[in-house]
Every structure is written in C-alpha cells, then in structure tokens.
N, C-alpha and C positions, 0 to 999 in steps of 0.2 A: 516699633519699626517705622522709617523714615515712610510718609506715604507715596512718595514716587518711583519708590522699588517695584522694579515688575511693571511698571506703565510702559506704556506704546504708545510716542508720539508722533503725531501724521503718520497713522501705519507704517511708519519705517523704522525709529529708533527708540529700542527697549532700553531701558533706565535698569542697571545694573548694581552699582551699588554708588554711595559717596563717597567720594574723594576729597573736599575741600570745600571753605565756605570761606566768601570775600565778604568786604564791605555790603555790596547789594547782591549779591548773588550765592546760588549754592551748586557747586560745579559735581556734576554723576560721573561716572565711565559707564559706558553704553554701548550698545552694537547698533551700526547700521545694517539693517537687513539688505536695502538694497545691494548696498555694494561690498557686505558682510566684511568689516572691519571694525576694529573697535574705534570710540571716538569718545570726545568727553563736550557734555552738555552740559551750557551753565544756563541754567535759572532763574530768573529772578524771585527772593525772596518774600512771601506772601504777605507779610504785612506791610512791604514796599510796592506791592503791585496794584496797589489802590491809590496810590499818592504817584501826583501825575509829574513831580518834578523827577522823581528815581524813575519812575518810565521813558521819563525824556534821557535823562542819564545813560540808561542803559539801552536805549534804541541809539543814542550817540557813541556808545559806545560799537556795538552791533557793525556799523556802516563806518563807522572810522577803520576799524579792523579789517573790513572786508577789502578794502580800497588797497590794502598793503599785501605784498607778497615777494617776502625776504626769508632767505634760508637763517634768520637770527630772529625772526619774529613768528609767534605760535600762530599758525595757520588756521583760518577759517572758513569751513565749509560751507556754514548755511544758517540762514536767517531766520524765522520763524516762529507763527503763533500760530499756538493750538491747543484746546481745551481751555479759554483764558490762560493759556501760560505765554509769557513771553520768553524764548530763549534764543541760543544761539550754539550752533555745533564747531567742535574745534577740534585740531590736531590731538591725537593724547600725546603728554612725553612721557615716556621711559627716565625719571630722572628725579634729583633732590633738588630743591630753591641754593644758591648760591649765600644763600645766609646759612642753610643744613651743612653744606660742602664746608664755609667756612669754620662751623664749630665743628667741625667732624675732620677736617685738617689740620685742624688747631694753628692758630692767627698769628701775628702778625703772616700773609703767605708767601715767597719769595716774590721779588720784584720781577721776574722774567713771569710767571704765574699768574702774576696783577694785571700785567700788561695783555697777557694771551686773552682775559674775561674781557679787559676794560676795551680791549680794539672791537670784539665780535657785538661789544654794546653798544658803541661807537657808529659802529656798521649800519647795528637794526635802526640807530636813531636818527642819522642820514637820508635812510630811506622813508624813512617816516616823514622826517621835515621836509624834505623836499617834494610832500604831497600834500604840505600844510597842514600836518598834523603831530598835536605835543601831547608828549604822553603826559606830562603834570602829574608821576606817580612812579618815578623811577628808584628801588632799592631792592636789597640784595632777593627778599621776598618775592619779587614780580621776576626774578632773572633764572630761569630754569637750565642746571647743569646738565649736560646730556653722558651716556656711560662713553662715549668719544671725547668727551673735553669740549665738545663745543656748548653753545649755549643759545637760550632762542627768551626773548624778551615775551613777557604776557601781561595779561593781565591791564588792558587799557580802561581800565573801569572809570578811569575821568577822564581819557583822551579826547579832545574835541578838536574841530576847523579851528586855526587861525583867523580863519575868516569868518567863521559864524560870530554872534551878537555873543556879547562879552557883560551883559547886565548883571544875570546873577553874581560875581565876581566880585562887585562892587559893595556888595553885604559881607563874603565870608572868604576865607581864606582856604583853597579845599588840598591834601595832600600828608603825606607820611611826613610828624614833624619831626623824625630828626634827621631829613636828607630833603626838605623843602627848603624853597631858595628867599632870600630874599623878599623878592618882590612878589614871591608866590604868598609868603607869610602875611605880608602889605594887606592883600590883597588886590594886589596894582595886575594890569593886563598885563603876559607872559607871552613869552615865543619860545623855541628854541632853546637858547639860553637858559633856560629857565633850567632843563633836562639836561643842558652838562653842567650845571653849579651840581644839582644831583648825583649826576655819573662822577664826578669830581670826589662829594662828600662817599658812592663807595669806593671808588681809588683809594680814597684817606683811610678807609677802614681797613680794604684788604692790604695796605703798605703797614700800618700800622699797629692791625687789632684794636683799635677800638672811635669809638663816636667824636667825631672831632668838639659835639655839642652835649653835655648832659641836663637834668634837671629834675627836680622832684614834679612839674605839672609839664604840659605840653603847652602852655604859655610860657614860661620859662624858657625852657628850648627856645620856642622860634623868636624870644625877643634876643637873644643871643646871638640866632642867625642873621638880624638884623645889625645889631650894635656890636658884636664884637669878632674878634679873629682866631682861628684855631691856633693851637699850638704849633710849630715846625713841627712838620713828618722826620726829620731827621732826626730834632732833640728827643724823637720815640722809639727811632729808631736808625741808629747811625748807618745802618747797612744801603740806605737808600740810597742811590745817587744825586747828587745836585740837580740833573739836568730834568730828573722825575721830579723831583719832589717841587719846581717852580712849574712842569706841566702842571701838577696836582693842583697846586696855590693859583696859577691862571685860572684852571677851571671853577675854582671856590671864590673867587674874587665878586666882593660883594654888591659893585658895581657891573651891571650886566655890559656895559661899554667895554670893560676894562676884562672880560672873559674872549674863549674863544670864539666867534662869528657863528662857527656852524662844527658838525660832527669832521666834517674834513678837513679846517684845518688844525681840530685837536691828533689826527690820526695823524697828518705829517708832519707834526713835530712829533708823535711815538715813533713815527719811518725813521727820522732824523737819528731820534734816543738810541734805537737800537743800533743804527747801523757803528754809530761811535759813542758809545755810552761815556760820560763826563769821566769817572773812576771804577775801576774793575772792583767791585764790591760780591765778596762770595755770599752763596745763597744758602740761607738758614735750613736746615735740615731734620729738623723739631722731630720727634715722634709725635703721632696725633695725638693730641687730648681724649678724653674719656668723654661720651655723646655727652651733648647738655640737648634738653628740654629748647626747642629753638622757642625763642620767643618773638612771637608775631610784631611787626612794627602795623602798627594799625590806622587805615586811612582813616584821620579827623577832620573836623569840623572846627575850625579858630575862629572864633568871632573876633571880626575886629575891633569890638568894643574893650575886648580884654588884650588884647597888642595895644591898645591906645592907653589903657590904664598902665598896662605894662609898662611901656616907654615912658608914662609920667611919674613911676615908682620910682624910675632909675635915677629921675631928675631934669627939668625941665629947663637947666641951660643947656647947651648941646656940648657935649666931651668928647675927647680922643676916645677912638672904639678901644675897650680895653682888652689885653690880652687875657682869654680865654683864663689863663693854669690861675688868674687871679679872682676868680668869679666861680674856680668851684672847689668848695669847701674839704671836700673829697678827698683831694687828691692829696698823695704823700707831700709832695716836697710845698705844698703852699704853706702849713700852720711856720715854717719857719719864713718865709718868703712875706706873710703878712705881718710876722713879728718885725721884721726887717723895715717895714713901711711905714708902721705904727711911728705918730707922732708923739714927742717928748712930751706935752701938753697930759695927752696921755694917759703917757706913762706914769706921770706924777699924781694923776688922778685915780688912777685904778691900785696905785700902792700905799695909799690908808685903806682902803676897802678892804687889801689883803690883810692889812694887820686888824684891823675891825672881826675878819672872821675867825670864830676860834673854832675848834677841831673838837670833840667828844673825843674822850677814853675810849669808852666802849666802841665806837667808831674804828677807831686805831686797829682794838682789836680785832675786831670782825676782817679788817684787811688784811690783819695778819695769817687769822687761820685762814682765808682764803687761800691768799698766797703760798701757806704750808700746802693745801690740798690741792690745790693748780703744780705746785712743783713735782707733786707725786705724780699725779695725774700725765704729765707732760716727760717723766721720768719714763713709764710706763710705756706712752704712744709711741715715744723713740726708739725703745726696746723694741717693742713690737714691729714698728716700721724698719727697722736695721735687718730685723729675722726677716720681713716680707723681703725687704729690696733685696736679701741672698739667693730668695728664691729667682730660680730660671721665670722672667718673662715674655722670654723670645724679642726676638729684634724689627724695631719700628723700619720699614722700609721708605730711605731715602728720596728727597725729589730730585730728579736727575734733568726735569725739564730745564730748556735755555740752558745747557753745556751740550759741548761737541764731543765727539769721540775723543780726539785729542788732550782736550781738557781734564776727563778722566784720566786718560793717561799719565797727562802730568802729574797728575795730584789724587795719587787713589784712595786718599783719605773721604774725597765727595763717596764714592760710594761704600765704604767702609768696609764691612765683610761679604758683601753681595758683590755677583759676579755677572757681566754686562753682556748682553747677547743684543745684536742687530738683529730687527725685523725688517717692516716693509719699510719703505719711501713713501709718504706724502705730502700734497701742497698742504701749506700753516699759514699763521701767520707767523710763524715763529722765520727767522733767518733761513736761506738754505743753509744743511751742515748742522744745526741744534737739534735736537731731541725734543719731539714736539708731544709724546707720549709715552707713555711705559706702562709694563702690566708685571706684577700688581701695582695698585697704584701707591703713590708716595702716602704713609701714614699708616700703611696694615701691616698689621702684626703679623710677623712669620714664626712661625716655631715647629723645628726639626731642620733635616737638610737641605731642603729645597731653596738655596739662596740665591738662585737666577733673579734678573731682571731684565727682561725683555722689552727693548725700547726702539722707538718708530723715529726717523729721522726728517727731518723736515724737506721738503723740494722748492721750500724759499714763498713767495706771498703767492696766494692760488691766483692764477689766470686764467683765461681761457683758450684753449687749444683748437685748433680745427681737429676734429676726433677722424678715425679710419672710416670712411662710406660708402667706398667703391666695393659693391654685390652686394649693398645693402638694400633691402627694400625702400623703394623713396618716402614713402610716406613714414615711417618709422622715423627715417634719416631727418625729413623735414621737423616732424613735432622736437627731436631731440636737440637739432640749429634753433629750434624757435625759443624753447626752453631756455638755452643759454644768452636769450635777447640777441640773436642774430638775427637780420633781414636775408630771407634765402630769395634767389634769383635760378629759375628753372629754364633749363633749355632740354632739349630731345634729339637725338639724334638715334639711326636704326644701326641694332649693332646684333652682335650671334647670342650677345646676352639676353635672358630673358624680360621679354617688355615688362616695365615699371619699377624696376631696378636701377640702381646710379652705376653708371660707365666712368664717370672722373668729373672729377668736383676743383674748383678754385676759392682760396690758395690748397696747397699739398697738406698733408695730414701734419698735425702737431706743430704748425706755424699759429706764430701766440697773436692772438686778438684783442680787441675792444669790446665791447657791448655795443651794438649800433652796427659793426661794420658787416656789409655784405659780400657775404659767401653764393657762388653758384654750385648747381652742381648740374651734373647732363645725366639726363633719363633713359634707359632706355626705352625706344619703340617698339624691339624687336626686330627681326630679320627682316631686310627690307624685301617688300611684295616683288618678286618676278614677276616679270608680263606673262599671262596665256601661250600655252605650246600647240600649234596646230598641225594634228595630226596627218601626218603624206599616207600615201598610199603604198602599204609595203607587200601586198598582194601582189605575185612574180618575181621578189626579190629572193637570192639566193640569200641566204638565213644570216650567214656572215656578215655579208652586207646589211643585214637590217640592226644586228648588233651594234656595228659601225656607228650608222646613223642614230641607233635607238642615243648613244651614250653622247652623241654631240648637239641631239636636241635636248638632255637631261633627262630623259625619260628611261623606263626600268623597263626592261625584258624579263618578262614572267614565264610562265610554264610553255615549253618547245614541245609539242605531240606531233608526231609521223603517222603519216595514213598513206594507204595506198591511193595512186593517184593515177590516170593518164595521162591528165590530161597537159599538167606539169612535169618538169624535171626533179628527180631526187633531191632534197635537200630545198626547194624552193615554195616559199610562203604561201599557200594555200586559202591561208584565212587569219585575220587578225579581229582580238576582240574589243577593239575600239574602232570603229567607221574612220574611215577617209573625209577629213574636214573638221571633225569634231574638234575643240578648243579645252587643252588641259591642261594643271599644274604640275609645272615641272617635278619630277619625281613619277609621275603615274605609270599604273605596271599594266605591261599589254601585255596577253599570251597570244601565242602563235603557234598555228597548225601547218607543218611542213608534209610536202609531198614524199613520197616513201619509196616513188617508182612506182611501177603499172603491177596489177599482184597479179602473183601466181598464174597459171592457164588452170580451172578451174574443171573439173571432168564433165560438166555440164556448163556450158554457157550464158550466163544469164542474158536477157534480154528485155530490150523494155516491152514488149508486146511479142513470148516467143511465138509461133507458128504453130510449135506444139510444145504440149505440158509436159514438166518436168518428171522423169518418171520413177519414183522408187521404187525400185527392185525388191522382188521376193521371192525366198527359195518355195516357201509351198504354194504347191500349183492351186493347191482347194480353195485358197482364200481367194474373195472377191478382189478384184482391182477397180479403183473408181478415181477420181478426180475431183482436187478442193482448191482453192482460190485464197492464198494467205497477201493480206493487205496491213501496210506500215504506214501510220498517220503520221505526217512530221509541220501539222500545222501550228502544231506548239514552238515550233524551232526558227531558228533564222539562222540565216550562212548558210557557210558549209559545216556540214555534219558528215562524219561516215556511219554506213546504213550495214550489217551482215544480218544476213537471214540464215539459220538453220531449220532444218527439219529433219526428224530423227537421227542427228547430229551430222545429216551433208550439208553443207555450204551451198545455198543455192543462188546467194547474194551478194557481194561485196565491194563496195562504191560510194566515194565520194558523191553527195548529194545536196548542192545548192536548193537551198528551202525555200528562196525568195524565188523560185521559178515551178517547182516541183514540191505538191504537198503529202502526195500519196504515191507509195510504190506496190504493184501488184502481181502475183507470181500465182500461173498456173502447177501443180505440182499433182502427181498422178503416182497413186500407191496403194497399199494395200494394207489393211489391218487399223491400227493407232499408232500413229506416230506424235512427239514430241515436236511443237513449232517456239525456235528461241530466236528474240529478237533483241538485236546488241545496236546502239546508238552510240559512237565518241566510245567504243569500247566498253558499255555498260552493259549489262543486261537489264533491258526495260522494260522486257514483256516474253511470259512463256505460258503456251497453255495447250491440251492436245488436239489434233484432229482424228479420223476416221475415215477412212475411204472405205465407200459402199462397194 
C-alpha cells in the first residue's frame, strides 16, 4: 500500500488514493478539510527530494503556477511543506489527457475539432507568456479534456521565468522528445516560441494521426527535429485545408524567427481560418477505434553530447534538411521512393552480390509449407471475420461538431441514421451558428433505438457581458465584476431599496466588454433619514382635528379611549401619550384619551373632602353601622388617568384625575356589615379587597 494513503497534511488535507505519477512527482486526490472539497496533491517523489536540483525544479514549478490563473490552466491552491514533504495543491479535473481522448476517438480528428483544442491551448499559453513564463513541456499528455470539451493545460513540471538564470540549460536539453522544439533539443535558451513549435507539433498530430517525428532512441527524434522537415499535413491527409495546414507548418518552422511571435497572433490567423476557410473540406466521421493502452510520452533528459554526435553521424558538411518520409525506414511508400534514388553505381555493385548468393532447397521449402499454412490460416480469419462483421454492432455516433443546422440539412448523409435535437446556446469558440457540442459524444457505440443526438449551438467567441445586478446584493455583485477583470466604480445613493443593494449600474445589462474596462454600479443607502417630528400640543383639540394634523406631521394615531370628563367637551383630547415638545420619527403611534361628557348624576355625590360619609344602606336594623376610609394611590401613574370607586358594587367615584397634581384619592363611606371595595384605573380593575363597618 502506497505509504501516503490516509496521511494528513498540515491537518487539512487527507491523501486519498493515487492518481498519477509525473517526471518528479506523484499526484493523490485528497480532501481538503477545511473547505471540504476534493483536490489533487502532487508530491515530490522521495528519492528526488534529497537532490537539491529536482527541489529547485519543483519549488519552480510551485510559484510559476501559482502566478497563473486561466480558465485553460489547472489551478493552484496551495503551496507547501510539511512532514519533509514538499508538495503543492491543485484543481482535480474530471477528465482524460487529450492523448486518452485521442486514442479513444480515433485519429486523424476533424479539422473544426483540432481547432476547438488548439485555440483553448493557445489561450492558456498567452496567459502564461505574458507573465514570463514557458511551459518547456507542452503535449497531448499535459492537456486535460474536460466532460464539456473544454480543456485546461497542466502539468508545469519544467515551467520556469524567462527571466530567471538560464545556466543549467547549457548542459542538457530538458522536455518530451517528440513535441521538443528545436532550439529546446539545442539546448539553446527558449521563450515562447519554443511552446507553439510544440502546440504546432500537437495540431500535426490531431490533423493528421500521427508524430510528425519517429525513431528507434530519443536522440534520433530530436536530431530530426533539428535537421529535417515533417511531411505535408495534407499528403496525410487531404481533407485538411491549405490555409490550416501552413498555420500548422508556421508554427513547426524550425527557425524560431520564422514562427509565430506569440499565442495571439497564431489565434488570429485561426479567427481568419475560420471565418473563410481556403476549401469547404467535409469532416471525417470515423467510428471510434477500440481503447489502446495510451502510452506515456515521457519528460527526458538529452545530453547534448549525444545531439552533437548525432549531428556528426549525419555528416559534417552541412546539407539541405532532408524530407522527413526519407529518413524513416518505416514507412510504406519510402522502400519504393529509396529504390528510386538509388545510384546506378550502385546498382551495378549490389548485382553480382545477388548472383553470388544462392538459395538452399530445403529453404525454398520451408517457405513453401509456410505459405500453405499462412494461406489456411488467413482462409480461416476471413471466414471468421465475414461471420463477426454480420453480426449487429450497433452504430459509431457521428461528429457533428463545426456544422450548422443548415448544413445537416443539406446533406443528411453527415449525420447518417441519427436524428438531430437542439439544446442550449452557448459562447465557443466555435463560430456563432456551429455546433460546438453534442451528447452522446462523437465515437459511442449506440445499440437499440435510441438514435437522438442532442447538440449545443455555439453563441459565437465568448465575451463578456455586463450580467443583470440591479437588487442584487453589492458585495456579491462586486466579487462577480472583479472576477471577470472588471474595474468597478461605486456610488450610493438613498433609495426605498434596501441599503447595500445595487439600484442601477453602468453600462445596461448584456452590453459586451473588454477586460480592464470600468463598470459602475449605485448602492443603495437606504431610505433616506427624515428629520425629527416635534410633537404639539394636542390636549383641547377636538379628536378630528388631531387626526388632521396627526397625518400631516406623519405620525400615527393609536388607540382613542373616552372617559367621562367635565371639565372638557365630548369628543375633545383629554390626554396624549407622548408629552408636548418631545422629538420623534415620523411614523410614531400616539394614543389618545378623549373626553366622554360629564357622567351621569350619580346618587351620592362624590366629593373631594365630603362633609359627610358616604352612607350604605341596610335593610337590618340589628346590624351595627360604622364608618371606613377607602384610599386610591395613583403615585405610580402620570396624566390623566380615570379613577371609579366601588363598594359593594355602588359607585362612589368616578373622575378624571391629573396625577401630576393629585396622588391620592380618599372617600369616607359609612355602612354596615362587609362590603366588597373595587377599584378600576383607565377601566381596569387594579384593586379589590373587603372592608367591615363596626
């Protein structure tokens, strides 16, 4: 069991299983605890983490990476040593290497296809260069397909500064030799260039199916990519258009002068290619091939001592670089092509030799009964293979990428017996109007009814939009403007929206942008502050009236209670429960105690000091009559309050009582026996208990 299963590094990220092992490193899938997500940790490999130049390597690697951050380059989280391990955290993809995709779609791939990988590699190597940094490791291996068709560059295991010290370089030759450039092979310092002679050599591949360079050692290869020229992508494959197949030959051009400058302007001549492609060339429709075993192209080590013996093997006058299809043994059509070249000299020399050799009898025969038992043999396979190929093997699904609607229409042989359903819309880089995806994808085996293909239409080259913002929270709104490298510009203004929200923004939703250019948008404050409402005096106003007024200084009329009153008129304000002067926010709710009219004539008179005690009546004569003293504290109270006194349920009480002048009320009352004494405050009842007259 690998011993980093199950570790916990920097108590955040468990080491889950392996996925992959590079040059110096060996890459896990892992969880980050903290922010519980999966990710993928690459390691440096233990019997390189003593040797201080793969340390340097790989800590340059580390900090090249981190400087980058492109939706086509595999993202990096985090840097770090711990436990003597040096590693580094990265994106996980979802997805196969573009060398997997290729054997698994089976090769040459259509030329609208080529273009769709080559632009998004194009893209991440742009961003790269223009922070001074070359990846020196570009091939199909390092190029991750995603299940969307996009793709995102990895694997910078030799990425370094342009600008850093360039010494080690001058010993060895470091990179994948059959997609190293040149001057990379040399050994000579590299820039840029370097990385599209590479992206170039995989264009040749995916246009073509196969290596523009072969060789029995990886010396071989790279003195080839020095001294001689690939084949025409055409003579491999006629379907290509001219105007591709000399983008391709620019970018492989063995002179770094004599390639493209930089990743943008190989992209604007693909903008060019597409918009008016040289010849309408239809696109290959292959069923997929059967998986092969992908085989790793593996970062080497060229010593320049062996390029230099190399180059003196070839021959030490300097030659026309020779065409490639003559320099490899291999191929079909050369043993006729060398016959052709062959000097008469020769010829005449090598034909006593023939007649010199003689042939064995037994020889002869042995070829013969070969040839009998090959003939059965190959009788056999045929039969065989005639019965399989009868058999039902359901049908390879077409690529329908780079055609229009239209196009099908025209010609429904592209999609053969499958039947074409629109999905969504979006940006590509594919033209708007093309088909920039479809499900299932081109190459799977279908078998039964189901011969839909469900395909995505392109919205033409992705830009950027001003997105919808208005009632969006701002802060959200900003990180999402910052995101697409927009400069936001914040104003505020007090609006009914709730503060910290965007109210309207500049320019208008879905007006197309630049990166760089600046977007405003307006905040809101919130409802802007009223000033303080200072409360009048509505004590003597007739109720209506204070309505009135209550609603033109924006304040709220709360609960109206009636009391008996004399001292006012019916219907007039009595008492309010906010003071006269007091300072409040518009909206605030005053209740108000209206006069009710003077009450009743009551059968006993109350008085505030009467003369004489109030007197309960009783019908028997036996019982004693005496005289008690009922007292109402209203020191607790302020205003006016109304005050009713009962005792054994007559009224002895009932009145309006200003508490800021009068804190106690007190009533003689003269009766006989036990009676019940109830005392009601604002209509409450707030106190009952009995008394006894003696």
């Amino acid at each position: 069991m690998d011993q980093y299963i199950g570790k916990m590094l920097d108590n955040r990220y468990e080491i889950l299983e392996r996925i992959g092992i590079g040059g110096m490193a060996v890459v896990y899938k892992s969880r980050d605890h903290r922010l519980n997500r999966l990710v993928a940790v690459k390691i440096l490999k233990p019997e390189l983490a003593n040797d201080a130049e793969f340390r340097r390597r790989f800590h340059d690697e580390s900090q090249a990476v981190a400087m980058l951050s492109h939706v086509n380059i595999v993202s990096v989280y985090d840097v770090s040593h711990s436990d003597g391990l040096d590693y580094i955290v990265m994106e996980l993809i979802d997805g196969m290497t573009l060398k997997q995709y290729m054997q698994k779609r089976g090769t040459p791939l259509n030329w609208r296809e080529a273009i769709h990988f080559i632009t998004q590699i194009l893209r991440a190597l742009g961003h790269a260069h223009g922070r001074g940094i070359v990846h020196r490791d570009i091939k199909p291996q390092n190029i991750l397909v995603l299940r969307d068709g996009s793709i995102k560059v990895a694997d910078f295991g030799i990425a370094r500064l342009t600008s850093a010290a360039q010494a080690t370089l001058t010993q060895e030759a470091l990179g994948s030799v059959h997609y190293i450039s040149p001057e990379q092979a040399k050994g000579s310092q590299v820039d840029g260039r370097s990385d599209l002679y590479s992206a170039g050599v995989v264009l040749y591949e995916m246009l073509t199916g196969r290596l523009p360079f072969e060789g029995e050692t990886p010396v071989f290869v790279a003195i080839q990519h020095i001294n001689s020229i690939p084949i025409s992508p055409r003579e491999l494959n006629p379907e290509i258009p001219p105007m591709l197949e000399a983008i391709t030959m620019k970018a492989m051009a063995p002179d770094p002068d004599q390639r493209y400058a930089s990743a943008e302007e190989m992209l604007a001549d693909l903008r060019e290619f597409r918009k008016n492609p040289d010849a309408a060339c239809s696109d290959r429709t292959d069923g997929m091939q059967e998986d092969e075993e992908e085989v790793e192209e593996p970062t080497v080590v060229v010593s320049l001592s062996d390029l230099t013996s190399g180059e003196k093997s070839v021959g030490k006058e300097p030659e026309p670089r020779p065409r490639h299809r003559e320099q490899q043994e291999t191929r079909i059509e050369q043993p006729e092509r060398r016959r052709r070249v062959r000097e008469p000299e020769q010829e005449e020399m090598e034909e006593p030799r023939r007649k010199r050799r003689g042939v064995p009898v037994g020889l002869i025969a042995v070829v013969v009964i070969l040839l009998f038992v090959g003939g059965i043999i190959y009788f056999a396979y045929t039969l065989f293979s005639q019965e399989a190929h009868n058999q039902p093997q359901g049908l390879s699904v077409p690529s329908l990428l780079g055609y229009t609607m239209e196009e099908l229409q025209a010609d429904p042989t592209i999609q053969g017996e499958f039947t074409v359903e629109i999905g969504a819309t979006m940006f590509s880089e594919y033209p708007e109007g093309e088909i920039c995806d479809q499900t299932p994808a081109a190459g799977e085996m279908i078998r039964g009814g189901n011969k839909v293909i469900t395909v995505t239409i392109s919205g033409g080259e992705e830009g950027i939009y001003m997105p919808e913002v208005e009632g969006q929270l701002a802060t959200t709104v900003i990180d999402q403007l910052q995101n697409m490298d927009l400069y936001v510009r914040q104003e505020r203004e007090n609006s009914t929206i709730s503060e910290g929200y965007v109210i309207d923004c500049t320019p208008e939703p879905n007006t197309k942008l630049n990166r760089g250019d600046t977007v405003t948008i307006v905040i809101s404050d919130g409802p802007e502050e009223e000033p303080p409402v200072t409360v009048p005096r509505f004590v003597g106003l007739d109720i209506e009236q204070v309505r009135d007024q209550m609603n033109s200084l924006g304040l709220t009329v709360g609960t109206v209670s009636p009391f008996y009153n004399d001292e006012y008129p019916k219907d007039t304000v009595i008492w309010q429960s906010v003071d006269q002067g007091t300072q409040v926010e518009k909206g605030t709710v005053i209740n108000f105690q209206i006069s009710d009219g003077p009450a009743p004539e009551p059968s006993v008179e109350p008085t505030e000091e009467p003369s004489d005690p109030i007197v309960i009546p009783t019908q028997d004569v036996n019982v004693p009559v005496g005289t008690k003293e009922v007292t109402v504290n209203l020191s607790d109270y302020s205003g006016m309050v109304s005050v009713r006194i009962l005792v054994g349920g007559r009224q002895i009480f009932d009145n309006m009582v200003d508490c800021s002048e009068v804190q106690y009320i007190s009533r003689h009352v003269t009766g006989s026996g036990t009676q019940t004494v109830s005392i009601y405050i604002n209509n409450s009842l707030v106190e009952s208990y009995p008394i006894t007259f003696n």
